[in-house]
C-alpha positions in Angstrom: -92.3 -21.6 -46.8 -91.3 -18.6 -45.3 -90.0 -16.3 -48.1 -89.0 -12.9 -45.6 -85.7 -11.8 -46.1 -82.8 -12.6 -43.4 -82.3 -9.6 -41.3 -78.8 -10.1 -41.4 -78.6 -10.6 -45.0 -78.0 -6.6 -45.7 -75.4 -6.6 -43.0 -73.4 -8.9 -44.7 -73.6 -7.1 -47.9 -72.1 -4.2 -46.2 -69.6 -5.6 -44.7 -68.4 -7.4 -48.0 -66.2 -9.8 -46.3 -64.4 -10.8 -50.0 -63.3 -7.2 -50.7 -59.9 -5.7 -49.5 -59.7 -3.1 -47.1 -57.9 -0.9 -49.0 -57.1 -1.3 -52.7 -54.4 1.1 -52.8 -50.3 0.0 -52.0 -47.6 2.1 -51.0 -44.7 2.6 -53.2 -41.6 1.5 -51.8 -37.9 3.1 -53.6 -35.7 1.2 -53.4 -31.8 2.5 -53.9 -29.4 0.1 -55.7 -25.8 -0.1 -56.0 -23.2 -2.5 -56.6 -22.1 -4.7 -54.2 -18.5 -4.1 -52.8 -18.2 -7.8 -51.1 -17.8 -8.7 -55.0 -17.5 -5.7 -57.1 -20.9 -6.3 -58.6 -19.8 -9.9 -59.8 -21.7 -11.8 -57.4 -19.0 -14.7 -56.6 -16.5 -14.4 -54.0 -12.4 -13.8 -54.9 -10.4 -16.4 -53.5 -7.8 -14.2 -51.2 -4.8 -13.1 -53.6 -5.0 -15.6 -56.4 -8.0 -13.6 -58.0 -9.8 -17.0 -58.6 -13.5 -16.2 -58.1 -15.9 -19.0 -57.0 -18.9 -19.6 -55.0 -21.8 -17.2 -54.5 -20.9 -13.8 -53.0 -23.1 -14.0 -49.2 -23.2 -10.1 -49.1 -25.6 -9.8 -52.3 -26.9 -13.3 -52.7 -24.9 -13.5 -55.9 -27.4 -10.3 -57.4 -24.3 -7.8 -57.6 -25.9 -5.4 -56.1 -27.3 -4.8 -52.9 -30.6 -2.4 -52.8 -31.4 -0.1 -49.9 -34.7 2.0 -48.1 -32.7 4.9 -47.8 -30.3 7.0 -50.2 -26.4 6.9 -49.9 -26.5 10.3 -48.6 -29.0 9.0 -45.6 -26.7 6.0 -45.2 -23.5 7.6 -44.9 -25.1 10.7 -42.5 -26.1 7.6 -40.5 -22.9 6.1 -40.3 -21.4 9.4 -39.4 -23.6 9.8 -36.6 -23.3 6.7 -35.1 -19.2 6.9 -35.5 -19.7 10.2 -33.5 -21.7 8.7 -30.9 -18.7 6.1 -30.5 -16.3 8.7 -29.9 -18.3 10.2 -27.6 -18.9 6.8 -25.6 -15.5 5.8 -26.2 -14.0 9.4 -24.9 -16.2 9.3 -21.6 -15.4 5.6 -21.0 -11.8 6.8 -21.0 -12.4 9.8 -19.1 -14.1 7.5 -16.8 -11.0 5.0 -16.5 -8.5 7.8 -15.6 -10.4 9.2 -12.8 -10.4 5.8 -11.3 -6.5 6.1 -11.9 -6.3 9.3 -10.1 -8.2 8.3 -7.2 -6.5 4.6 -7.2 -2.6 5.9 -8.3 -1.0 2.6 -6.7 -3.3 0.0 -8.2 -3.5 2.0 -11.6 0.4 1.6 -11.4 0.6 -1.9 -10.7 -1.6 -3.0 -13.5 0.1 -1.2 -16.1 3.5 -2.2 -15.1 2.4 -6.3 -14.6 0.0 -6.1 -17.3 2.9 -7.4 -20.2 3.9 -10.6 -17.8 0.9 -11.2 -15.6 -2.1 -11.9 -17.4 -4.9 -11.0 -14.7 -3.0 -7.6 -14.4 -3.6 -7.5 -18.3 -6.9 -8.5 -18.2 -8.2 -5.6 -15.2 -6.1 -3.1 -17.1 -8.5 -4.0 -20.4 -11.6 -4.1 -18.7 -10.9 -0.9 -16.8 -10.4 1.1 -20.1 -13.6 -0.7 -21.6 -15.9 -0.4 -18.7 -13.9 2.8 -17.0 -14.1 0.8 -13.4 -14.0 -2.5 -11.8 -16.3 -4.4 -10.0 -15.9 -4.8 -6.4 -14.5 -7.7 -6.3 -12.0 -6.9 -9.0 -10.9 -4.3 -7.4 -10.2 -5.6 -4.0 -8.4 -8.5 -6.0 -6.1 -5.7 -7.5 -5.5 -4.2 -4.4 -4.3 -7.3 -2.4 -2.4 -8.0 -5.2 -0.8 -4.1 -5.0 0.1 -4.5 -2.0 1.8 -8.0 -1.9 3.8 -6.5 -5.2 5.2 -3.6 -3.0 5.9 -6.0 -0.1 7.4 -8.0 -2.2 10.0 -4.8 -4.1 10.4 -3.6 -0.4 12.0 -6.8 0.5 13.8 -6.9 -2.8 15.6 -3.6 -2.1 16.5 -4.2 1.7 18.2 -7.3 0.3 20.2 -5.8 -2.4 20.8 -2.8 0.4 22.1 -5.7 2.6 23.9 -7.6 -0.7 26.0 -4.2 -1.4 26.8 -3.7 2.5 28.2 -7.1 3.2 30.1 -6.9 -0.5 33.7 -7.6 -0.5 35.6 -4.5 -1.2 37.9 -4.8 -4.6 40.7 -2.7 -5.8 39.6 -2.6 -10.0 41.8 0.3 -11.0 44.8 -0.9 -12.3 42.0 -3.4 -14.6 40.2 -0.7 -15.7 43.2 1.4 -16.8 44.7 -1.9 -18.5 41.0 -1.9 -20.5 41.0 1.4 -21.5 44.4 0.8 -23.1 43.7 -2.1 -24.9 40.8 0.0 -26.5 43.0 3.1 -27.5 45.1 0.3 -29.6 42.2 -0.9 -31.2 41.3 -3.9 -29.1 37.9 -4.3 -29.6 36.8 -7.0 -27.0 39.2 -6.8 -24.2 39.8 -9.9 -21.6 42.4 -10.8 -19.3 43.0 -14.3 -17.6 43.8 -14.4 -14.3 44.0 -17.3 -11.8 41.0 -19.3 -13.1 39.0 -16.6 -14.4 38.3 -14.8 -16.9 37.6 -10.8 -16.5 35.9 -8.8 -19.0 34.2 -5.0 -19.2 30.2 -4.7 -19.7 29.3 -2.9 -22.7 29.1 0.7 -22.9 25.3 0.1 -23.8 24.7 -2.6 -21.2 22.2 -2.1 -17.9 26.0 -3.1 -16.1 27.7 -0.2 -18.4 31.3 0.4 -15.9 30.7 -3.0 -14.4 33.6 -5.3 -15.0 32.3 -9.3 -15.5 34.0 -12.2 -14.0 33.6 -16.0 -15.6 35.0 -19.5 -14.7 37.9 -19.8 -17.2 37.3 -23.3 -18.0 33.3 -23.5 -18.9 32.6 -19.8 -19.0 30.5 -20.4 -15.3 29.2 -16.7 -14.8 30.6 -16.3 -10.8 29.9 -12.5 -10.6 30.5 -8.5 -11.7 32.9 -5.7 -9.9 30.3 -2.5 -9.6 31.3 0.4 -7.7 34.3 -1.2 -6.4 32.0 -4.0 -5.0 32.5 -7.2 -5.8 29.2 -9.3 -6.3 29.2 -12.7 -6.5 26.4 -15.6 -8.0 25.4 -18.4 -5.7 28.1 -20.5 -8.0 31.1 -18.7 -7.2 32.4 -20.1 -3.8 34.4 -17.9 -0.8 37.4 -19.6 -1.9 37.2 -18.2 -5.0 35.6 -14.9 -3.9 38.7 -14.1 -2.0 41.4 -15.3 -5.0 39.5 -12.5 -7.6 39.7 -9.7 -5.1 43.4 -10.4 -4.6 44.3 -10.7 -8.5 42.1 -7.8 -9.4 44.2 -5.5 -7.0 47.0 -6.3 -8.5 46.2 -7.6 -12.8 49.9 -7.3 -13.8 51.5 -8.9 -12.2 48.8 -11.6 -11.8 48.7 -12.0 -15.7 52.5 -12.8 -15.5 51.7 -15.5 -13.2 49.8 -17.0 -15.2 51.6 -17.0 -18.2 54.2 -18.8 -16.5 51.9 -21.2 -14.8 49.8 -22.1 -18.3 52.2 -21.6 -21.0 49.7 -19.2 -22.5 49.5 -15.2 -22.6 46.6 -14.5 -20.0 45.1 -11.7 -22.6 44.9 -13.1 -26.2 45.5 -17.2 -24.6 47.8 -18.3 -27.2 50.4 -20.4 -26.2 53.8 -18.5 -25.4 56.8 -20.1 -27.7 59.0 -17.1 -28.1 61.9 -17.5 -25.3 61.7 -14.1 -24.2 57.8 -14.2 -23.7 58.0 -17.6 -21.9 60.5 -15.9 -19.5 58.6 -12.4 -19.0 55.1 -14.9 -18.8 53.2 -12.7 -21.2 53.2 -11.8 -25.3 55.0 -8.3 -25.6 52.5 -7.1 -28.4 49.6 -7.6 -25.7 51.9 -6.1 -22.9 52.1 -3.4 -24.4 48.6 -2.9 -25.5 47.1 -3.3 -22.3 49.9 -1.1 -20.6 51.6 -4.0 -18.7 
Protein backbone atom coordinates (compact mmCIF):
# COMPACT_ATOMS: atom_id res chain seq x y z
CA UNK A 1 0.00 0.00 0.00
CA UNK A 2 1.14 3.23 -0.91
CA UNK A 3 1.43 5.19 2.42
CA UNK A 4 2.76 8.93 0.68
CA UNK A 5 0.89 11.61 1.73
CA UNK A 6 -1.81 13.38 -0.69
CA UNK A 7 -0.26 16.44 -2.15
CA UNK A 8 -3.44 18.16 -1.80
CA UNK A 9 -3.92 17.18 1.72
CA UNK A 10 -1.92 20.41 3.11
CA UNK A 11 -3.92 22.54 0.76
CA UNK A 12 -6.97 21.65 2.23
CA UNK A 13 -5.81 22.25 5.72
CA UNK A 14 -5.09 25.75 4.75
CA UNK A 15 -7.91 26.54 3.30
CA UNK A 16 -10.09 25.17 6.34
CA UNK A 17 -13.26 25.04 4.49
CA UNK A 18 -15.31 24.56 8.11
CA UNK A 19 -14.02 27.90 9.57
CA UNK A 20 -15.73 31.29 9.08
CA UNK A 21 -14.18 33.96 7.17
CA UNK A 22 -14.26 36.30 9.67
CA UNK A 23 -15.26 35.73 13.29
CA UNK A 24 -15.87 39.20 14.13
CA UNK A 25 -19.81 41.04 13.56
CA UNK A 26 -20.59 44.42 13.29
CA UNK A 27 -22.61 46.11 15.85
CA UNK A 28 -25.70 47.48 14.67
CA UNK A 29 -27.66 50.58 17.07
CA UNK A 30 -30.55 50.49 16.75
CA UNK A 31 -32.82 53.82 17.93
CA UNK A 32 -36.28 53.04 19.55
CA UNK A 33 -39.19 55.00 20.19
CA UNK A 34 -42.74 54.57 20.67
CA UNK A 35 -44.93 54.11 18.05
CA UNK A 36 -47.29 57.04 17.19
CA UNK A 37 -49.80 54.75 14.91
CA UNK A 38 -50.75 53.51 18.59
CA UNK A 39 -49.15 55.51 21.23
CA UNK A 40 -46.97 52.65 22.20
CA UNK A 41 -50.04 50.35 22.87
CA UNK A 42 -49.66 48.25 19.94
CA UNK A 43 -53.60 47.82 18.99
CA UNK A 44 -55.25 50.14 16.79
CA UNK A 45 -58.20 52.89 18.14
CA UNK A 46 -61.32 52.35 16.60
CA UNK A 47 -61.95 56.19 15.05
CA UNK A 48 -63.69 58.28 17.90
CA UNK A 49 -65.11 55.74 20.15
CA UNK A 50 -61.58 55.08 21.70
CA UNK A 51 -62.26 51.25 21.51
CA UNK A 52 -58.87 49.74 20.81
CA UNK A 53 -58.70 46.31 18.87
CA UNK A 54 -56.64 44.47 16.50
CA UNK A 55 -52.89 44.65 16.15
CA UNK A 56 -51.44 48.08 15.41
CA UNK A 57 -49.70 47.41 11.40
CA UNK A 58 -47.28 50.38 12.01
CA UNK A 59 -45.29 48.44 14.92
CA UNK A 60 -46.41 44.89 14.53
CA UNK A 61 -48.16 45.32 17.79
CA UNK A 62 -44.27 45.89 19.59
CA UNK A 63 -45.20 49.66 20.55
CA UNK A 64 -42.41 50.81 19.35
CA UNK A 65 -40.82 51.17 16.17
CA UNK A 66 -36.74 51.01 16.10
CA UNK A 67 -34.65 52.83 13.62
CA UNK A 68 -30.73 52.81 11.88
CA UNK A 69 -30.54 56.35 12.32
CA UNK A 70 -31.12 58.95 15.29
CA UNK A 71 -34.24 61.21 15.39
CA UNK A 72 -32.11 64.06 14.81
CA UNK A 73 -30.84 62.21 11.32
CA UNK A 74 -34.49 61.39 10.63
CA UNK A 75 -35.96 64.64 11.00
CA UNK A 76 -32.79 66.50 8.99
CA UNK A 77 -33.81 63.93 6.44
CA UNK A 78 -37.27 64.83 6.35
CA UNK A 79 -36.39 68.44 6.22
CA UNK A 80 -34.33 67.93 3.29
CA UNK A 81 -36.51 66.07 1.24
CA UNK A 82 -39.57 68.66 2.20
CA UNK A 83 -37.12 71.25 0.78
CA UNK A 84 -36.40 69.44 -2.34
CA UNK A 85 -40.33 69.37 -2.86
CA UNK A 86 -40.57 73.00 -2.66
CA UNK A 87 -38.09 73.41 -4.88
CA UNK A 88 -39.66 70.87 -7.47
CA UNK A 89 -42.92 72.00 -6.69
CA UNK A 90 -41.88 75.93 -7.14
CA UNK A 91 -40.11 75.25 -10.66
CA UNK A 92 -43.03 72.99 -11.80
CA UNK A 93 -45.07 76.12 -11.20
CA UNK A 94 -42.75 78.48 -12.58
CA UNK A 95 -42.75 76.17 -15.43
CA UNK A 96 -46.76 76.20 -15.79
CA UNK A 97 -46.99 80.07 -15.96
CA UNK A 98 -44.55 80.50 -18.66
CA UNK A 99 -46.61 78.18 -20.67
CA UNK A 100 -49.50 80.72 -19.68
CA UNK A 101 -47.70 83.67 -20.79
CA UNK A 102 -46.74 82.33 -23.98
CA UNK A 103 -50.30 80.51 -24.48
CA UNK A 104 -52.66 83.67 -22.78
CA UNK A 105 -55.86 82.47 -24.74
CA UNK A 106 -55.68 78.75 -24.01
CA UNK A 107 -54.42 79.42 -20.29
CA UNK A 108 -57.75 81.57 -20.19
CA UNK A 109 -59.99 79.17 -21.45
CA UNK A 110 -59.05 76.42 -19.15
CA UNK A 111 -59.36 78.24 -16.08
CA UNK A 112 -62.55 79.73 -16.84
CA UNK A 113 -64.24 76.08 -18.18
CA UNK A 114 -62.23 74.17 -15.78
CA UNK A 115 -65.45 74.36 -12.91
CA UNK A 116 -68.13 73.01 -15.68
CA UNK A 117 -66.10 71.18 -18.33
CA UNK A 118 -64.17 68.44 -17.02
CA UNK A 119 -61.43 68.03 -19.77
CA UNK A 120 -60.81 71.83 -19.25
CA UNK A 121 -60.33 70.72 -15.49
CA UNK A 122 -58.39 67.96 -16.09
CA UNK A 123 -55.53 70.00 -18.67
CA UNK A 124 -55.57 72.83 -16.16
CA UNK A 125 -54.41 69.98 -13.35
CA UNK A 126 -51.95 68.33 -15.34
CA UNK A 127 -50.48 71.61 -16.61
CA UNK A 128 -49.66 72.81 -12.95
CA UNK A 129 -48.37 69.19 -12.15
CA UNK A 130 -46.30 68.65 -15.16
CA UNK A 131 -45.90 72.63 -16.08
CA UNK A 132 -46.85 71.73 -19.93
CA UNK A 133 -48.90 69.62 -22.08
CA UNK A 134 -48.23 67.15 -24.42
CA UNK A 135 -48.72 67.74 -28.00
CA UNK A 136 -51.59 66.49 -28.46
CA UNK A 137 -53.17 68.06 -25.44
CA UNK A 138 -52.35 71.06 -26.40
CA UNK A 139 -53.69 71.14 -29.91
CA UNK A 140 -56.92 69.67 -28.25
CA UNK A 141 -57.05 72.83 -25.97
CA UNK A 142 -56.53 75.01 -28.71
CA UNK A 143 -59.28 73.75 -31.11
CA UNK A 144 -61.31 73.84 -28.27
CA UNK A 145 -60.12 77.77 -27.57
CA UNK A 146 -61.01 78.69 -30.47
CA UNK A 147 -64.50 77.04 -31.02
CA UNK A 148 -65.22 78.72 -27.27
CA UNK A 149 -64.50 82.25 -28.74
CA UNK A 150 -66.49 81.50 -31.94
CA UNK A 151 -68.96 80.39 -30.05
CA UNK A 152 -69.01 84.00 -27.36
CA UNK A 153 -68.50 86.02 -30.70
CA UNK A 154 -71.72 84.70 -31.98
CA UNK A 155 -73.29 85.00 -28.64
CA UNK A 156 -72.60 88.79 -28.48
CA UNK A 157 -73.64 89.64 -32.21
CA UNK A 158 -76.92 88.01 -31.15
CA UNK A 159 -77.62 89.86 -28.04
CA UNK A 160 -76.15 93.06 -30.21
CA UNK A 161 -78.93 92.12 -32.70
CA UNK A 162 -81.55 91.07 -29.67
CA UNK A 163 -81.19 94.76 -28.08
CA UNK A 164 -81.40 96.53 -31.76
CA UNK A 165 -84.58 94.85 -32.83
CA UNK A 166 -86.03 95.38 -28.99
CA UNK A 167 -89.27 97.07 -28.72
CA UNK A 168 -88.85 100.44 -27.27
CA UNK A 169 -91.01 100.88 -23.74
CA UNK A 170 -91.89 103.97 -21.89
CA UNK A 171 -91.10 102.45 -17.86
CA UNK A 172 -91.02 105.78 -16.21
CA UNK A 173 -94.18 106.48 -14.78
CA UNK A 174 -93.54 102.34 -13.28
CA UNK A 175 -90.45 103.10 -11.96
CA UNK A 176 -91.63 106.29 -10.09
CA UNK A 177 -94.88 104.32 -8.92
CA UNK A 178 -92.03 101.69 -7.39
CA UNK A 179 -89.93 103.95 -5.79
CA UNK A 180 -93.09 105.28 -3.94
CA UNK A 181 -94.31 102.25 -2.76
CA UNK A 182 -90.81 101.80 -1.15
CA UNK A 183 -90.66 105.27 0.57
CA UNK A 184 -94.05 104.00 2.41
CA UNK A 185 -92.60 100.94 3.40
CA UNK A 186 -93.66 98.52 0.78
CA UNK A 187 -91.21 96.04 0.79
CA UNK A 188 -91.95 93.82 -2.43
CA UNK A 189 -93.67 96.04 -4.78
CA UNK A 190 -96.04 94.59 -7.87
CA UNK A 191 -98.52 95.95 -9.99
CA UNK A 192 -101.19 94.00 -12.20
CA UNK A 193 -101.73 95.09 -15.37
CA UNK A 194 -103.64 93.50 -18.24
CA UNK A 195 -102.59 89.93 -17.65
CA UNK A 196 -99.38 90.52 -16.15
CA UNK A 197 -97.73 90.94 -13.52
CA UNK A 198 -94.76 93.63 -13.27
CA UNK A 199 -92.21 93.60 -10.58
CA UNK A 200 -88.53 95.42 -9.98
CA UNK A 201 -85.25 93.13 -9.79
CA UNK A 202 -83.51 93.32 -6.65
CA UNK A 203 -81.07 95.91 -5.91
CA UNK A 204 -78.53 92.97 -5.48
CA UNK A 205 -79.64 91.05 -8.62
CA UNK A 206 -77.27 90.65 -11.99
CA UNK A 207 -80.83 92.60 -13.50
CA UNK A 208 -80.45 95.34 -10.53
CA UNK A 209 -82.85 98.47 -12.51
CA UNK A 210 -84.43 95.88 -14.60
CA UNK A 211 -88.17 95.72 -14.21
CA UNK A 212 -89.58 91.81 -14.51
CA UNK A 213 -92.70 90.89 -16.32
CA UNK A 214 -94.81 87.40 -15.46
CA UNK A 215 -98.05 85.73 -16.81
CA UNK A 216 -100.48 86.78 -14.14
CA UNK A 217 -102.17 83.58 -14.04
CA UNK A 218 -99.23 80.73 -13.65
CA UNK A 219 -96.36 83.18 -12.93
CA UNK A 220 -94.99 82.19 -16.89
CA UNK A 221 -91.72 84.37 -16.89
CA UNK A 222 -92.45 86.32 -20.58
CA UNK A 223 -89.57 88.92 -20.14
CA UNK A 224 -87.63 92.10 -18.34
CA UNK A 225 -87.75 96.03 -19.25
CA UNK A 226 -83.75 96.99 -19.31
CA UNK A 227 -82.62 100.19 -20.58
CA UNK A 228 -85.97 101.05 -21.77
CA UNK A 229 -85.86 97.90 -23.88
CA UNK A 230 -88.24 95.49 -23.61
CA UNK A 231 -86.91 91.78 -23.83
CA UNK A 232 -89.09 89.17 -24.32
CA UNK A 233 -88.73 84.90 -23.66
CA UNK A 234 -89.57 82.67 -26.48
CA UNK A 235 -93.11 82.21 -24.36
CA UNK A 236 -94.25 85.61 -24.44
CA UNK A 237 -96.02 86.02 -27.93
CA UNK A 238 -96.24 89.52 -30.21
CA UNK A 239 -99.64 89.85 -29.06
CA UNK A 240 -98.69 90.13 -25.86
CA UNK A 241 -95.37 91.90 -26.49
CA UNK A 242 -97.31 94.77 -27.87
CA UNK A 243 -100.20 94.92 -24.89
CA UNK A 244 -97.04 95.39 -21.97
CA UNK A 245 -95.41 98.14 -23.91
CA UNK A 246 -98.71 99.98 -24.15
CA UNK A 247 -99.70 99.49 -20.31
CA UNK A 248 -96.20 100.14 -19.10
CA UNK A 249 -96.44 103.66 -20.82
CA UNK A 250 -99.12 104.49 -19.14
CA UNK A 251 -99.43 102.11 -15.30
CA UNK A 252 -102.13 104.36 -13.91
CA UNK A 253 -104.33 104.47 -15.56
CA UNK A 254 -103.90 100.77 -16.71
CA UNK A 255 -104.17 99.60 -13.00
CA UNK A 256 -107.58 101.39 -12.93
CA UNK A 257 -108.64 99.27 -15.74
CA UNK A 258 -108.09 96.62 -14.25
CA UNK A 259 -109.57 97.04 -11.10
CA UNK A 260 -112.74 97.65 -12.85
CA UNK A 261 -112.39 94.74 -15.18
CA UNK A 262 -111.29 92.01 -12.18
CA UNK A 263 -112.97 93.28 -9.17
CA UNK A 264 -109.55 93.26 -7.53
CA UNK A 265 -106.93 96.27 -6.71
CA UNK A 266 -104.11 95.56 -9.42
CA UNK A 267 -101.27 96.25 -6.63
CA UNK A 268 -102.13 94.28 -3.33
CA UNK A 269 -105.06 91.82 -5.54
CA UNK A 270 -107.59 91.87 -2.97
CA UNK A 271 -110.95 92.03 -4.00
CA UNK A 272 -112.41 95.73 -4.13
CA UNK A 273 -115.77 95.84 -1.82
CA UNK A 274 -115.69 99.37 -0.61
CA UNK A 275 -118.19 101.43 -3.09
CA UNK A 276 -115.82 104.13 -3.59
CA UNK A 277 -112.84 101.85 -4.55
CA UNK A 278 -115.10 99.71 -6.87
CA UNK A 279 -115.98 103.00 -8.62
CA UNK A 280 -112.25 104.66 -8.71
CA UNK A 281 -111.07 100.61 -9.80
CA UNK A 282 -108.23 100.70 -7.21
CA UNK A 283 -107.85 100.52 -3.09
CA UNK A 284 -107.08 104.19 -1.93
CA UNK A 285 -104.39 103.01 0.74
CA UNK A 286 -102.33 101.45 -2.34
CA UNK A 287 -103.20 104.59 -4.58
CA UNK A 288 -101.71 106.45 -2.58
CA UNK A 289 -98.66 104.49 -1.76
CA UNK A 290 -97.71 103.97 -5.12
CA UNK A 291 -98.52 107.69 -6.10
CA UNK A 292 -101.60 106.87 -8.26
Amino acid sequence: MNTASNPFDDMSNDLDFGAPANSATSEVTYFEQACTKCNGTGRYTFGYINVRSGECFACKGKGKLSFKTSPATRLKAKMASQKRAVVVAQAKANTAQEWKDANPAEAAWMESSAAKFAFAGAMLDALNKFGSLTEKQFETVQRLTLQSAQFMAERAAEKAARIETAPVVTVEAIEVAFNNAKQAGVKRPKLRLDTFVFSPAAETSANAGAIYIKNKEDGLYLGKVMGGRLFTSRECTPEASERIVAVASDPAQAAIAYGKKFGACSICGRALTDADSIARGIGPICADNYGF
